[in-house]
ChimeraX commands (.cxc) that place a marker at each C-alpha (Angstrom):
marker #1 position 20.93,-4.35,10.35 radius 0.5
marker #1 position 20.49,-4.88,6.30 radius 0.5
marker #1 position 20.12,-9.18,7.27 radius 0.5
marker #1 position 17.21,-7.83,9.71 radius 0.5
marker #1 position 15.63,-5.99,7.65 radius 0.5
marker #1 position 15.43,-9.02,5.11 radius 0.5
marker #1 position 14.63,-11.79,7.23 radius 0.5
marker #1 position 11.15,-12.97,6.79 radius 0.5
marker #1 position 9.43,-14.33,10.35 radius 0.5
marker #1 position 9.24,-17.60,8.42 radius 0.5
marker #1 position 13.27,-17.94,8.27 radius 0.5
marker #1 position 13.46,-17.75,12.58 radius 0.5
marker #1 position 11.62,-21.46,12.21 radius 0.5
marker #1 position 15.17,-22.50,11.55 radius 0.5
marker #1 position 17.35,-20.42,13.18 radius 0.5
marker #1 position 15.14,-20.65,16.36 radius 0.5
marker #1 position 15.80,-16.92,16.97 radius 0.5
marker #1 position 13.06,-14.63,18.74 radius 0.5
marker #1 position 10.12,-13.48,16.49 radius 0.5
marker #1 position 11.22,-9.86,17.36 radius 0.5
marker #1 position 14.24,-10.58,15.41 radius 0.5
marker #1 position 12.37,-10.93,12.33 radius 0.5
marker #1 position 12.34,-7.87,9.90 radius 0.5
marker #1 position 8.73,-6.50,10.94 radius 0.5
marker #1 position 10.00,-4.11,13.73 radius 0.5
marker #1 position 11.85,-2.34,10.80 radius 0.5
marker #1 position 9.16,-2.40,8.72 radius 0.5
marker #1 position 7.11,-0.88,10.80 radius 0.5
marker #1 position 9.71,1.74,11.74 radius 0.5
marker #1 position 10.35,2.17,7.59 radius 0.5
marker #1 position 6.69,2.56,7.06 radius 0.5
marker #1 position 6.59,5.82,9.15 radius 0.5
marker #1 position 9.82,7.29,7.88 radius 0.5
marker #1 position 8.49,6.29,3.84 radius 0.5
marker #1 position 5.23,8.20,4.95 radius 0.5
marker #1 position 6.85,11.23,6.75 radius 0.5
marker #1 position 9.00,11.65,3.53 radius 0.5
marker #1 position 6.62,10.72,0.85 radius 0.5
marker #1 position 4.29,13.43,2.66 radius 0.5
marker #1 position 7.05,16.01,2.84 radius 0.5
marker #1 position 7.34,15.46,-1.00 radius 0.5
marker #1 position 4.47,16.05,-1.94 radius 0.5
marker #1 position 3.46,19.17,0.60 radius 0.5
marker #1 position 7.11,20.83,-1.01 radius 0.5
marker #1 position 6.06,19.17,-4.73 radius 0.5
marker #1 position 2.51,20.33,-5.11 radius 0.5
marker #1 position 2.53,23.86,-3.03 radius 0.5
marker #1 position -1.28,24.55,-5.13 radius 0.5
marker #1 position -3.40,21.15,-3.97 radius 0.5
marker #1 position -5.41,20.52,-0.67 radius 0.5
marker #1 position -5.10,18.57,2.09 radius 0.5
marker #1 position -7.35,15.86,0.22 radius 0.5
marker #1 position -5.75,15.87,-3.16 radius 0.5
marker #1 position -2.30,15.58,-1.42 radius 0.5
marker #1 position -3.46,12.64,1.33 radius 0.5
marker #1 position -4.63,11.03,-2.37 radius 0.5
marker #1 position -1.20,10.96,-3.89 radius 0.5
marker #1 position 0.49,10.01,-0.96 radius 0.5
marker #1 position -1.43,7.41,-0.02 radius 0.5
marker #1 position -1.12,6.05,-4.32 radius 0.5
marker #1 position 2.52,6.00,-3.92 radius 0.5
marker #1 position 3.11,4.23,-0.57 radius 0.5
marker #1 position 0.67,1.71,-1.43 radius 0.5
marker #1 position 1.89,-2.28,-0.99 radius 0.5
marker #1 position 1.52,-2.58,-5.15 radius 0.5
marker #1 position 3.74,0.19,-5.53 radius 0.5
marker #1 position 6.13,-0.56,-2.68 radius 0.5
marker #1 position 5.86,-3.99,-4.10 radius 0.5
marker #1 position 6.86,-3.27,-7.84 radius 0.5
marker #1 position 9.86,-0.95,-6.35 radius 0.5
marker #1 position 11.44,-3.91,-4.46 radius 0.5
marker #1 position 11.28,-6.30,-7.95 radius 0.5
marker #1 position 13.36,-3.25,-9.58 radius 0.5
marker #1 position 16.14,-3.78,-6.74 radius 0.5
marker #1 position 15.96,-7.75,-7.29 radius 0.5
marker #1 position 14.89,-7.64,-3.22 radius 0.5
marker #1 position 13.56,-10.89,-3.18 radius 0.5
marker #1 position 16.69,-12.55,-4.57 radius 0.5
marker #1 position 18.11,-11.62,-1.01 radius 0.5
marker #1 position 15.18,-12.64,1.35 radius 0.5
marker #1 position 15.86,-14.86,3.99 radius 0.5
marker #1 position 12.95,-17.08,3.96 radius 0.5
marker #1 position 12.32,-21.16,5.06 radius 0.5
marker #1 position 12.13,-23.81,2.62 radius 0.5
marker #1 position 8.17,-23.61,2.70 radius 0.5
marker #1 position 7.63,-20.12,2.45 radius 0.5
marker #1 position 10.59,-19.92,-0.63 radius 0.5
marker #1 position 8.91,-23.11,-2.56 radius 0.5
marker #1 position 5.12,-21.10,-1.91 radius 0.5
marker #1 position 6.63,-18.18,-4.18 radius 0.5
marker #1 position 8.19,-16.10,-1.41 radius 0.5
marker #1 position 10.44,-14.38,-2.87 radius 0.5
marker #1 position 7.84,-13.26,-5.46 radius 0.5
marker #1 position 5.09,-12.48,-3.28 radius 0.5
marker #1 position 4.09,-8.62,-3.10 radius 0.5
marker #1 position 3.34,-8.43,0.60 radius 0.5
marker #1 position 6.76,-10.13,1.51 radius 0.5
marker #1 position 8.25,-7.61,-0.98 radius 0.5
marker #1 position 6.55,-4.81,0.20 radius 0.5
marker #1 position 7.58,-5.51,3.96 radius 0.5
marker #1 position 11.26,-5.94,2.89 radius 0.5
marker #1 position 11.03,-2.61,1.03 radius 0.5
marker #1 position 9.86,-0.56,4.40 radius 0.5
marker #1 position 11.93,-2.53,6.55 radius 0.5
marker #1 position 14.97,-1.39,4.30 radius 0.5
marker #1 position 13.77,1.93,5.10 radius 0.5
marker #1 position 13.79,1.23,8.83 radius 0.5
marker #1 position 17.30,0.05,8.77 radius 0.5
marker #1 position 18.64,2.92,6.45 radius 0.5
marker #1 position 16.72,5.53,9.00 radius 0.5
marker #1 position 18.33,3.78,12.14 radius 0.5
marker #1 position 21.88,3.19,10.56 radius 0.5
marker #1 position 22.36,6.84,9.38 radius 0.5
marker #1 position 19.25,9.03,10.08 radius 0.5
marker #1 position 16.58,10.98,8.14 radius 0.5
marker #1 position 18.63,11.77,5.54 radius 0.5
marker #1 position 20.00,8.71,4.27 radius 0.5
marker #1 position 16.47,7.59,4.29 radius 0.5
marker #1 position 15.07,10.41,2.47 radius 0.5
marker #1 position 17.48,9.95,-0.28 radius 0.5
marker #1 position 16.80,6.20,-0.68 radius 0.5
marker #1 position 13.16,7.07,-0.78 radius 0.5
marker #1 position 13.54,9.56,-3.27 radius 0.5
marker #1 position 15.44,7.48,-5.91 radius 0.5
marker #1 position 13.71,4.84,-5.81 radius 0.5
marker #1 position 10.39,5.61,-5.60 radius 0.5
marker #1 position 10.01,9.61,-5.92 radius 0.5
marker #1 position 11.42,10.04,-9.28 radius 0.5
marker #1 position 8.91,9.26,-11.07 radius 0.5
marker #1 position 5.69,9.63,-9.40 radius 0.5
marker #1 position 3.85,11.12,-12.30 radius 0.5
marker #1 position 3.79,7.62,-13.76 radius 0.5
marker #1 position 2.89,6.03,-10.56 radius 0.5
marker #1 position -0.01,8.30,-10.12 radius 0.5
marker #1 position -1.39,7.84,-13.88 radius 0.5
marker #1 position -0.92,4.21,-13.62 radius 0.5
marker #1 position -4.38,2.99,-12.55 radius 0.5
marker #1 position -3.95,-0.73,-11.48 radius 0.5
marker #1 position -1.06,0.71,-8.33 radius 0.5
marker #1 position -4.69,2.34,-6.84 radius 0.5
marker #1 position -6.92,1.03,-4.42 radius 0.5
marker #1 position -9.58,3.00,-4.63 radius 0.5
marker #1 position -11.55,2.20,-1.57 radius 0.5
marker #1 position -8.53,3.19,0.73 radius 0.5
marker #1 position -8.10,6.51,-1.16 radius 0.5
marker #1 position -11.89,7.19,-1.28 radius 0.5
marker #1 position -11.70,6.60,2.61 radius 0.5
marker #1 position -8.40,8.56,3.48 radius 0.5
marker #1 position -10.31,11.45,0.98 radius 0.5
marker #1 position -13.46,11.58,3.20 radius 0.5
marker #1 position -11.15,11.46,6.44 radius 0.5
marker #1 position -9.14,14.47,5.22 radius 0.5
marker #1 position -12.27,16.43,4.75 radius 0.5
marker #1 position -13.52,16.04,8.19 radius 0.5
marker #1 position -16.07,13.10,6.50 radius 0.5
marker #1 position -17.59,9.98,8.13 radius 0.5
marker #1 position -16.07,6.46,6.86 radius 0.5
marker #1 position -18.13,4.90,3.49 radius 0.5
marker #1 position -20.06,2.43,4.20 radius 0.5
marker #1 position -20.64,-0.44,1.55 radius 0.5
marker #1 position -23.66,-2.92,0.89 radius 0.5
marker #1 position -23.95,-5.70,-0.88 radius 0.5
marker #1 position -27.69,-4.91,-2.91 radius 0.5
marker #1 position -27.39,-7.88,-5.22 radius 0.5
marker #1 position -24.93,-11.18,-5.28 radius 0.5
marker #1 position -25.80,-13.68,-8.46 radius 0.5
marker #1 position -24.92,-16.20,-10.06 radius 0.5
marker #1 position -23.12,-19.89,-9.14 radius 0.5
marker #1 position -20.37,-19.80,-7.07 radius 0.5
marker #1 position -18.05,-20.11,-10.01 radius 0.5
marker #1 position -19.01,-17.02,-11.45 radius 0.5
marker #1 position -21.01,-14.87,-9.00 radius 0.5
marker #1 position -21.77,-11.25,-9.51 radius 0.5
marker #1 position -21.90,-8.90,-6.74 radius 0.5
marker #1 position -23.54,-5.45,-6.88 radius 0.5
marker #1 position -22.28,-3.30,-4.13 radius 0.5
marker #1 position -22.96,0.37,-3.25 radius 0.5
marker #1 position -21.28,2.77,-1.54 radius 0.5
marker #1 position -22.31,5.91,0.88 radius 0.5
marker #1 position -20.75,8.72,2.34 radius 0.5
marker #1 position -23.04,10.37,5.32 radius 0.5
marker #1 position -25.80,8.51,4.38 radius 0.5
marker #1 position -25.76,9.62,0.61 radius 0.5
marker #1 position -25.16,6.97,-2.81 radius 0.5
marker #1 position -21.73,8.14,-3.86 radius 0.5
marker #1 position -21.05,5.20,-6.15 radius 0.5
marker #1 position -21.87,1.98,-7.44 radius 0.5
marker #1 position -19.76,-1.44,-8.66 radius 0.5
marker #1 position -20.46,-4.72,-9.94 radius 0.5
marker #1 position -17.99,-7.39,-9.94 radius 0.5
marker #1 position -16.60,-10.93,-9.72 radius 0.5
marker #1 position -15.68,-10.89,-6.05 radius 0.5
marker #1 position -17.39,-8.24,-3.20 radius 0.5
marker #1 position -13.90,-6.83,-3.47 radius 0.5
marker #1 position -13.69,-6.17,-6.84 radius 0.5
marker #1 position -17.04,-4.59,-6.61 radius 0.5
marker #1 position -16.47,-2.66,-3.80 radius 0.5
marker #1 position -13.13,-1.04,-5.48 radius 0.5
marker #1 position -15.20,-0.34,-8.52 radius 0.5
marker #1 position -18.15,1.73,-6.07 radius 0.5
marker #1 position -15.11,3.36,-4.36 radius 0.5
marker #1 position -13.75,4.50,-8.08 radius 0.5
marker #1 position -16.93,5.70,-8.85 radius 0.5
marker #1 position -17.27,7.57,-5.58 radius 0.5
marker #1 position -14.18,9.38,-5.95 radius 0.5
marker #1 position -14.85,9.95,-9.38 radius 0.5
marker #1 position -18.14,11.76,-8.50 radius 0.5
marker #1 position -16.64,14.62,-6.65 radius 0.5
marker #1 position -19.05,14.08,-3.55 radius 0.5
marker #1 position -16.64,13.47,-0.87 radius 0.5
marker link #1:1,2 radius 0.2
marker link #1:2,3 radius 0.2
marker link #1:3,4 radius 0.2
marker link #1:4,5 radius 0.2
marker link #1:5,6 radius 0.2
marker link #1:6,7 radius 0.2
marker link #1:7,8 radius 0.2
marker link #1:8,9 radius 0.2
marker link #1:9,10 radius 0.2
marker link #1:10,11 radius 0.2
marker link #1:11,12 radius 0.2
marker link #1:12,13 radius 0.2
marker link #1:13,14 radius 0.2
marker link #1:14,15 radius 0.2
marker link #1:15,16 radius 0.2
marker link #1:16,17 radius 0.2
marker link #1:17,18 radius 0.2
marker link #1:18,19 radius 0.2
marker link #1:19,20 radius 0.2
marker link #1:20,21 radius 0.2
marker link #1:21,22 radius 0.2
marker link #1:22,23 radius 0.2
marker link #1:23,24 radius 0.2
marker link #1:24,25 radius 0.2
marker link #1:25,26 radius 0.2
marker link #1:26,27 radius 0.2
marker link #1:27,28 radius 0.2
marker link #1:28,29 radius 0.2
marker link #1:29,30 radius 0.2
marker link #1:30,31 radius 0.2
marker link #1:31,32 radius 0.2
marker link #1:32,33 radius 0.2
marker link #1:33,34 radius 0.2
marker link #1:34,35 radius 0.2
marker link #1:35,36 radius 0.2
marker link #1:36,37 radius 0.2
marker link #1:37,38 radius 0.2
marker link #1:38,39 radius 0.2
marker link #1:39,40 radius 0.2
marker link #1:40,41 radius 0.2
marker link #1:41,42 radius 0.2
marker link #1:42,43 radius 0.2
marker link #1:43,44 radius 0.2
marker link #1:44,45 radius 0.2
marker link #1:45,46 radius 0.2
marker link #1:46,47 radius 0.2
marker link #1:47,48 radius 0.2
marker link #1:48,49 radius 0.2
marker link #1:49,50 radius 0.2
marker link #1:50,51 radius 0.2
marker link #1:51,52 radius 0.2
marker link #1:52,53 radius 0.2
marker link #1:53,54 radius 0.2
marker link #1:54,55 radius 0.2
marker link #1:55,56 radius 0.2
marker link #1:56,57 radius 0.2
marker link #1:57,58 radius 0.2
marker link #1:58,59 radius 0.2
marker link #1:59,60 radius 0.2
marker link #1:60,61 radius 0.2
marker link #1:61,62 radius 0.2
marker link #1:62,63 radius 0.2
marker link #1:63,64 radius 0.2
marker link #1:64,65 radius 0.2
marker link #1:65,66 radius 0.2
marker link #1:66,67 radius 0.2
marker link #1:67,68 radius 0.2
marker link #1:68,69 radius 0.2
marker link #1:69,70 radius 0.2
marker link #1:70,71 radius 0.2
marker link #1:71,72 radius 0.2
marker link #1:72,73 radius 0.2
marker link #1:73,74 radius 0.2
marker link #1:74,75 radius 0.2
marker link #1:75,76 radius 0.2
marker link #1:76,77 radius 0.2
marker link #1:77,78 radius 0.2
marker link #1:78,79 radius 0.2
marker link #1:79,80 radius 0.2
marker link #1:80,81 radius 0.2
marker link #1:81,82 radius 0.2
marker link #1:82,83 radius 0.2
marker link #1:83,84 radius 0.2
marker link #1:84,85 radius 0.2
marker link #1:85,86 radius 0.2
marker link #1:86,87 radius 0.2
marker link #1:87,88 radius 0.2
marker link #1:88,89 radius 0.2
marker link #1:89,90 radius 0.2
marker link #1:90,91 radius 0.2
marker link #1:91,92 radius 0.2
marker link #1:92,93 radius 0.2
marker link #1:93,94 radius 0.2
marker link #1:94,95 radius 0.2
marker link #1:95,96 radius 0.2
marker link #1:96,97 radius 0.2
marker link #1:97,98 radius 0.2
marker link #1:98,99 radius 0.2
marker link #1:99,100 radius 0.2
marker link #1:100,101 radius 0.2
marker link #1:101,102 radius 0.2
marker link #1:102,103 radius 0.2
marker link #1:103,104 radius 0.2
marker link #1:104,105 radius 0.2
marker link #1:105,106 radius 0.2
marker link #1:106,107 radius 0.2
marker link #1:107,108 radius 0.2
marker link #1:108,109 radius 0.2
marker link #1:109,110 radius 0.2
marker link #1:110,111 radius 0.2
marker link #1:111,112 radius 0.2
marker link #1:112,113 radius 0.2
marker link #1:113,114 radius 0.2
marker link #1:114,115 radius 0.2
marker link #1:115,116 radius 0.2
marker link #1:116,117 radius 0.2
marker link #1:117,118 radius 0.2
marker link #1:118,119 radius 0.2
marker link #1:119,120 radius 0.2
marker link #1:120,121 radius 0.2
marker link #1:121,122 radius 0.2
marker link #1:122,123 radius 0.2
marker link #1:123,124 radius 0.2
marker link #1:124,125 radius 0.2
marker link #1:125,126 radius 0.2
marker link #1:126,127 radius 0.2
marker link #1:127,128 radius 0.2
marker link #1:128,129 radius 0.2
marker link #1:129,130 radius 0.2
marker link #1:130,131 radius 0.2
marker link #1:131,132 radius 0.2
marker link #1:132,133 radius 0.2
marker link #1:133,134 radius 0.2
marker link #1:134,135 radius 0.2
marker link #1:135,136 radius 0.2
marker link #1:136,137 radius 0.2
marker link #1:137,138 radius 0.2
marker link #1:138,139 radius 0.2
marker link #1:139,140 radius 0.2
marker link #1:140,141 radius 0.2
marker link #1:141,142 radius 0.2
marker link #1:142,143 radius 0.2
marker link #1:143,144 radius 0.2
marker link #1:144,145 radius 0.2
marker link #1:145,146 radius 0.2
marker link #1:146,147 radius 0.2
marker link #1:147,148 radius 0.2
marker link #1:148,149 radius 0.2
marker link #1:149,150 radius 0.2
marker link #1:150,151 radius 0.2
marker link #1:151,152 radius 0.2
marker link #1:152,153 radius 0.2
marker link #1:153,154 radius 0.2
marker link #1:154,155 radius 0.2
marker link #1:155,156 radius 0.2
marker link #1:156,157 radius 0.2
marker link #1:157,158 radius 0.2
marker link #1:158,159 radius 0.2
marker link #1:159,160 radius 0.2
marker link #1:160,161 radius 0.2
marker link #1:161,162 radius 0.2
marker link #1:162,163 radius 0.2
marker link #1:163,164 radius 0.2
marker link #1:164,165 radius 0.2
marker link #1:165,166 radius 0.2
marker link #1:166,167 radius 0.2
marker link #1:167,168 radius 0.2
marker link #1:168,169 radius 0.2
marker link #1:169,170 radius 0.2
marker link #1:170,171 radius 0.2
marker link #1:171,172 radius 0.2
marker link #1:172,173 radius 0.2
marker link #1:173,174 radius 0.2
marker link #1:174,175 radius 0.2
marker link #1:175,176 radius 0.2
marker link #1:176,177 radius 0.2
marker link #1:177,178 radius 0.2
marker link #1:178,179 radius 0.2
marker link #1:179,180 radius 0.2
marker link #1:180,181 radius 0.2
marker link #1:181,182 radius 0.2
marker link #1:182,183 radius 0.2
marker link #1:183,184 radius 0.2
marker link #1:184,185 radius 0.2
marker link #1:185,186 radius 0.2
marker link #1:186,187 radius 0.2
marker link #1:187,188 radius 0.2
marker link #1:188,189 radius 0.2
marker link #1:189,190 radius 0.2
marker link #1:190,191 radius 0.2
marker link #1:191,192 radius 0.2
marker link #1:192,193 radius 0.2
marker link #1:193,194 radius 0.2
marker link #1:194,195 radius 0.2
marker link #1:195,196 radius 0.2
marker link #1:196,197 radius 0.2
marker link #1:197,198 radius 0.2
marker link #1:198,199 radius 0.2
marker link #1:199,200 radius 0.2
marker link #1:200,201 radius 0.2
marker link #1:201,202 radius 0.2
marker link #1:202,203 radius 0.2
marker link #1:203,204 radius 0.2
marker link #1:204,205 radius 0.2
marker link #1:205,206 radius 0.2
marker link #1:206,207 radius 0.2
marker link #1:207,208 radius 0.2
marker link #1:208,209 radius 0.2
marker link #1:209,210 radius 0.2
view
């Protein structure tokens, strides 16, 4: 069960195994029980904030930059089972990879010994210090919180637009807005629509209107 959970789809190219045998059944077993327990957490943790406030802090702390930074602490990529290619592209070093491994280690703990095996995993290595987590700005994306926040409230999806994109391509500007039900809740300029879009969503959320 613990090889499963850290064999990347890329290493069955040389066993010839069946894709299902890679570790992303796990994962996506481990990325229920880390949400089921990280929401637990917080509803037991935080007993004064909303529905909103809590799907915000949740949603911080299972993030794939978080998840990601968690796996480098327990050296997970050293153990990977990855092909040649995938291992010389930076494999072992790559956050999505990492952040798979993490919930699939989840999955396996949850199916070898239960909820509470998982629950404890979860909660040393990534629930005891959330407070950091949370302050730490960069572990945020902003546009899935602002949209989970607007969900939780009963709210429509935001909707971004591109007003403005200039520059050459090797150093464009984008100017992107956001709205909530039809209203301006933020603005963002930056390099990439991305970038800009995360920096309307932080602006959103920032405003108070969703």
């Amino acid at each position: 069960m613990l090889l499963n959970a850290l064999k990347h789809r890329s290493y069955l190219d040389i066993t010839g195994e069946n894709r299902l045998l890679s570790n992303e059944r796990l994962e996506f077993l481990g990325d229920a029980a880390l949400n089921l327990i990280v929401s637990e957490h917080f509803f037991q943790s935080q007993s004064t904030e909303d529905e909103g406030t809590l799907t915000v802090a949740k949603s911080t702390i299972v993030s794939g930059s978080v998840l990601a930074e968690q796996a480098k602490k327990l050296s997970l990529g050293e153990y990977l089972l990855l092909s040649e290619n995938e291992e010389r592209s930076g494999g072992r070093d790559r956050d999505s990879i990492l952040e798979d491994a993490f919930e699939a280690l989840i999955g396996a703990i949850y199916i070898d010994g239960g909820l509470l095996p998982a629950r404890k995993f979860v909660e040393r290595f990534l629930l005891e210090d959330t407070g950091s987590i949370l302050a730490e700005k960069s572990h945020k994306n902003y546009k899935s919180l602002l949209q989970e926040h607007a969900q939780s409230r009963g709210g429509n999806p935001p909707a971004y637009r591109v007003l403005e994109e200039t520059g050459p391509d090797h150093n464009k500007r984008f100017f992107v807005e956001v709205r909530l039900n039809g209203e301006v809740i933020g603005t963002g300029i930056g390099r990439t629509k991305k970038e800009a879009e995360q920096k309307a969503a932080e602006e959103g959320l920032k405003g108070g209107d969703v």
